[in-house]
N, C-alpha and C positions, 0 to 999 in steps of 0.2 A: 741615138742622140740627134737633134737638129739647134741649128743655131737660130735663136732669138734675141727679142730686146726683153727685158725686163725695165719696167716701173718698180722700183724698189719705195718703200715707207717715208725715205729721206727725202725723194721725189730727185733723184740719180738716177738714170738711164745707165744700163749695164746691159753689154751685148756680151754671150757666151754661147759656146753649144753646151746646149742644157738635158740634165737628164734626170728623170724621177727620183727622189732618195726613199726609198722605202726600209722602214726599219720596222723589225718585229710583225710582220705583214700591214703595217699599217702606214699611208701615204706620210710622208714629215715634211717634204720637203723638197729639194733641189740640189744638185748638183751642176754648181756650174764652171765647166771646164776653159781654160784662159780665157775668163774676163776680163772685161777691158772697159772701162767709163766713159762715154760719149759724149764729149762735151762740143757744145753748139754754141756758134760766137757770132755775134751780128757783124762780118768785114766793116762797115762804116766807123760803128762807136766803140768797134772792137772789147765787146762784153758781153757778158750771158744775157740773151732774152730771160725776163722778167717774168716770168710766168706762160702760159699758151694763145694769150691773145696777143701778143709781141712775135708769134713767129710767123702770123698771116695774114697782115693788113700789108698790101705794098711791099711785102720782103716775097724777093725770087730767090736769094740765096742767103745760103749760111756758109761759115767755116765747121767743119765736122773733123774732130780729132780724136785719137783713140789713146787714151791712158792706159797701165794695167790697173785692175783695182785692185786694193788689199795686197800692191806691190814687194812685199815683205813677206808675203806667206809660201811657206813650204811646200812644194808641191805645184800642180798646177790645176789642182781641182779643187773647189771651194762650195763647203758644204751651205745652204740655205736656207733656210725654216721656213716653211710656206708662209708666217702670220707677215714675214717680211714682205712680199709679193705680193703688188698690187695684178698687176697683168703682167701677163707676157704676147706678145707677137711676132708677127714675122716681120722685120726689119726690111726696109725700100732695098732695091737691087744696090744701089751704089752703097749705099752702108754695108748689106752682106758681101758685095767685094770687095771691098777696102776690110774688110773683117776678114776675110776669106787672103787676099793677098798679103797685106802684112804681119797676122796673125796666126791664123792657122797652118797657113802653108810659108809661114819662116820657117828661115834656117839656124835664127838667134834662137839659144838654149835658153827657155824660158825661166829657169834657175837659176841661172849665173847673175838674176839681180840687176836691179834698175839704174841703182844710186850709188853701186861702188865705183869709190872713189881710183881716178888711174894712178899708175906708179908717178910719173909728174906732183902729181897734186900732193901726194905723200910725203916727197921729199920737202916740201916747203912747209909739212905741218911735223914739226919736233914732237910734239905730246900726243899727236895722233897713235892709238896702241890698239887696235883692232887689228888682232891675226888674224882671224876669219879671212880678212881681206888680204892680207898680205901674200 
């Protein structure tokens, strides 16, 4: 496995360590193990650049933030179909360790879930009925 960016179809930047899915001997696809969405913010107007001629006229810097994708899925490996896959590459040093430091090498259990909600928050939602969470 090595860790990459991927260009996905939706034109999302998703960085994973990525590894061949081969099924029935024949290549299918990808596996990509905690992916995480890259999302890129211009600090000024604080929004997504607009397409790729917005990230290099007069811009030194971006905000660079890692989401996980598909935060709700089971597991931590997330299967791919190649037709989704525009490219893949090798990611700038500061993106692989900000990928590498918060991600790979946490100690937060990548299953325990993004968006559960804390015991606080529960007590003041009466009709809240999700055990899972409780």
């Amino acid at each position: 496995m090595s860790v990459k960016i991927a260009l996905i179809k939706t034109g999302q930047f998703i960085i994973a360590d990525v590894q061949e899915m081969v099924v029935d001997g024949v290549f299918a696809g990808f596996y990509f193990y905690k992916p995480c969405l890259v999302n890129i913010v211009d600090p000024e107007t604080e929004e997504l650049p607009q397409g790729p001629t917005q990230l290099t006229p007069g811009k030194t810097s971006f905000n660079i933030s890692l989401f996980p994708w598909i935060p709700l899925a089971k597991g931590t490996r997330v299967p791919v179909v190649k037709d989704w896959v525009v490219t893949l590459s090798d990611p700038v040093d500061m993106l692989m360790e900000m990928y590498e430091n918060d991600v790979l090498n946490s100690t937060r259990d990548w299953n325990e879930g993004m968006n559960r909600p804390s015991e606080e928050s529960l007590e003041d939602q009466d009709d809240y009925e999700c055990k899972t969470c409780r």
